[in-house]
C-alpha positions as CSV (number, residue, x, y, z in Angstrom):
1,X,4.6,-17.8,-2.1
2,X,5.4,-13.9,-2.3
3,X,8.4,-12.3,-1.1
4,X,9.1,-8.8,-0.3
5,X,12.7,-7.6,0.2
6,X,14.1,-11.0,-0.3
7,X,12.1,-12.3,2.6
8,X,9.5,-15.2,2.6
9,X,6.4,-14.2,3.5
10,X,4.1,-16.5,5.7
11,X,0.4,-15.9,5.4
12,X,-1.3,-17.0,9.0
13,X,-5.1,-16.5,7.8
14,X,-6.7,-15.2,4.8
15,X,-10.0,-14.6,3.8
16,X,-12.9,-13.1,1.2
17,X,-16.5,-13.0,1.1
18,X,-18.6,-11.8,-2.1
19,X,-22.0,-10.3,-2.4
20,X,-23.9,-8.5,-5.6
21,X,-24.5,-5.6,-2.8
22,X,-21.0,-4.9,-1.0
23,X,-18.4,-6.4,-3.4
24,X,-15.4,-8.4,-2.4
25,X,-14.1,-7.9,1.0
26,X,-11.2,-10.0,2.8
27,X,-8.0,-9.9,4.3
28,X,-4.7,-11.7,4.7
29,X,-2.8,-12.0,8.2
30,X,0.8,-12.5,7.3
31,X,4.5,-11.7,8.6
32,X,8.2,-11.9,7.2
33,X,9.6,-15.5,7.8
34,X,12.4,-13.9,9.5
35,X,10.5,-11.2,11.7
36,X,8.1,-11.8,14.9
37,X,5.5,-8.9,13.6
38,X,2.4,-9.8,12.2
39,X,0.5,-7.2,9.7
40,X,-3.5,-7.4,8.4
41,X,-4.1,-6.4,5.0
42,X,-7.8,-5.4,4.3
43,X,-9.3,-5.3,0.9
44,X,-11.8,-4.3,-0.6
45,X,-12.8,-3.9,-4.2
46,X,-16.8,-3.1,-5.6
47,X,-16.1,-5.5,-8.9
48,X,-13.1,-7.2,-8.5
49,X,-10.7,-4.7,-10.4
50,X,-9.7,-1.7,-8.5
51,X,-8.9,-2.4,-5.5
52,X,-8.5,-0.5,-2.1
53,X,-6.7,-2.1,1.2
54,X,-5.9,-0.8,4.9
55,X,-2.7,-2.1,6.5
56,X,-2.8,-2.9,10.3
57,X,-0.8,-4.8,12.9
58,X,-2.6,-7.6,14.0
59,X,-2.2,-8.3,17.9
60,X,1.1,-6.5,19.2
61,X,2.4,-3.1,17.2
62,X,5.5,-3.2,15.7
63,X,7.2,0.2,15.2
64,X,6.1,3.1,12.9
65,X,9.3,2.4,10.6
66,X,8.2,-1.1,10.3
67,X,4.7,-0.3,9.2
68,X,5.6,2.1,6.6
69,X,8.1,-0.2,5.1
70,X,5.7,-2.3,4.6
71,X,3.1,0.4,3.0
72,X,6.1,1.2,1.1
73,X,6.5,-2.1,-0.5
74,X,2.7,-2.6,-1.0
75,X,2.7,0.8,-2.7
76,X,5.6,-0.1,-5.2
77,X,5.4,-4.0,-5.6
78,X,2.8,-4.9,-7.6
79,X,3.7,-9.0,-7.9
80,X,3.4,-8.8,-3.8
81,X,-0.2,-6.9,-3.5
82,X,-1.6,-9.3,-6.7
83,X,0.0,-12.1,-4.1
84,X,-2.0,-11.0,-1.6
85,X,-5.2,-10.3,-2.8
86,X,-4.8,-13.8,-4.8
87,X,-4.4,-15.5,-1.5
88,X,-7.6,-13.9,-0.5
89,X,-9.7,-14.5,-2.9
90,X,-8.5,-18.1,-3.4
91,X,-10.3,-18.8,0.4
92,X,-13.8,-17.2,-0.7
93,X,-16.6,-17.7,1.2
94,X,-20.2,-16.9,0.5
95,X,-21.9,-16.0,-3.4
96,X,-19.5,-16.5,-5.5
97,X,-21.9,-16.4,-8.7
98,X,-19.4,-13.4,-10.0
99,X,-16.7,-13.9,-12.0
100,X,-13.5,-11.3,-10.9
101,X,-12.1,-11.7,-14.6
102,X,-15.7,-11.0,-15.9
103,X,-16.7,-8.1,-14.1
């Protein structure tokens, strides 16, 4: 389970999908365990080692402070982005014939 600033986080939905052509693509739905805002994380990486993501409220927006704390930690906390993208790929979907690690 990751944590960011000392707070649980509770990952609602998560996803990826493989293919030779597009690369990995997912996402993870998650919020604080203490807070009532819901953020998306998009990912998406060619081969499985660089990888790129978009940050997004999910339903109802939270404030602009919120959001960028949350960039913030993203940006700074590597343990919590390798968290997230871990819960992604760990619900793949699709051609998985490639190996992340091997890539």
């Amino acid at each position: 389970m990751g944590e960011m600033d000392g707070q649980t986080i509770q990952v609602l939905n998560a996803s990826m999908i493989h293919d030779v052509e597009n690369g990995y693509i997912g996402k993870v739905e998650f919020k604080l365990a203490e807070g009532k805002t819901a953020y998306e994380v998009a990912l998406f990486s060619k081969k499985g080692k660089e990888w790129m993501y978009s940050l997004n409220f999910t339903a109802a927006s939270g404030t602009e402070e919120e959001i960028v704390a949350i960039e913030q930690q993203l940006e700074e906390d590597d343990d919590l982005f390798d968290f997230l993208v871990n819960t992604a790929l760990s619900r793949m979907e699709g051609d998985s014939s490639g190996d992340v690690e091997g890539e």
